[in-house]
C-alpha positions in Angstrom: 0.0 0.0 0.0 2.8 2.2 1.1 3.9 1.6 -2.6 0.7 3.7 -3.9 1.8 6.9 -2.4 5.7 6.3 -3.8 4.4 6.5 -7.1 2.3 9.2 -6.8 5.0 11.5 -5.3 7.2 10.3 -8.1 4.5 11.1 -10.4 3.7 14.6 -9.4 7.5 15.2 -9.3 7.8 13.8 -12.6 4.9 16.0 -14.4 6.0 19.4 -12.5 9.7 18.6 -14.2 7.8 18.0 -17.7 6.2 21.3 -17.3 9.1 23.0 -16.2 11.1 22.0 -19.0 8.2 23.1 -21.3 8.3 26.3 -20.0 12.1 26.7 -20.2 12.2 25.2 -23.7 9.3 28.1 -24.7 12.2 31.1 -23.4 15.0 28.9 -25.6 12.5 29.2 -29.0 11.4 33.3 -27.9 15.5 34.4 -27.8 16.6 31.4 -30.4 14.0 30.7 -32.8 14.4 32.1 -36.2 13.2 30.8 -39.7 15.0 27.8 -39.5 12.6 27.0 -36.2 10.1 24.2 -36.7 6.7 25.2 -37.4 5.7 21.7 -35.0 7.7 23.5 -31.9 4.6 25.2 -30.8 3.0 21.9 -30.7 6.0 20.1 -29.1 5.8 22.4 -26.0 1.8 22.6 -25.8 1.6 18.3 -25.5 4.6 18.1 -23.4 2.8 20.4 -21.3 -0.4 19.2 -21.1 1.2 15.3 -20.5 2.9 17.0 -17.6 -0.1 18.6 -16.5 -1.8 14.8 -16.7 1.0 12.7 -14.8 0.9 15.2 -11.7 -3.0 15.0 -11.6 -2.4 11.2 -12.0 -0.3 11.5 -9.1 -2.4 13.4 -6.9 -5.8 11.2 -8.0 -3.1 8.1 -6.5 -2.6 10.4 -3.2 -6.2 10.7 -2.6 -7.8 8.1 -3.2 -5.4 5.5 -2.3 -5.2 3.8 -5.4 -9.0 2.5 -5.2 -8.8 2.9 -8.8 -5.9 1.0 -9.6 
């Protein structure tokens, strides 16, 4: 049971460093990005976001409800 709330800490620490590296890969394409930029880099950032976004609220569903779920 005790294995339930290791993997949901690892899990909202996991998706809060896919978001932060989201974010700091946005300020890399606003001072780098040029023509040669990919058109697909807004899209890279927006899903790695979002999947970030969905493995911390996996994590914290795993928190609360004690993996009833799962």
């Amino acid at each position: 049971m005790i294995w339930i709330y290791v993997v949901g800490v690892v899990a909202i620490l996991f998706g809060i460093y896919q978001m932060v590296n989201s974010y700091k890969y946005v300020k890399v394409i606003q001072h780098h990005g040029n023509k040669t930029t990919s058109n697909f880099s807004a899209l890279t950032v927006w899903y790695s976001f979002i999947f970030g976004l969905g493995i911390t609220i996996l994590g914290i569903v795993l928190i609360v409800t004690k993996g009833v779920f799962f």
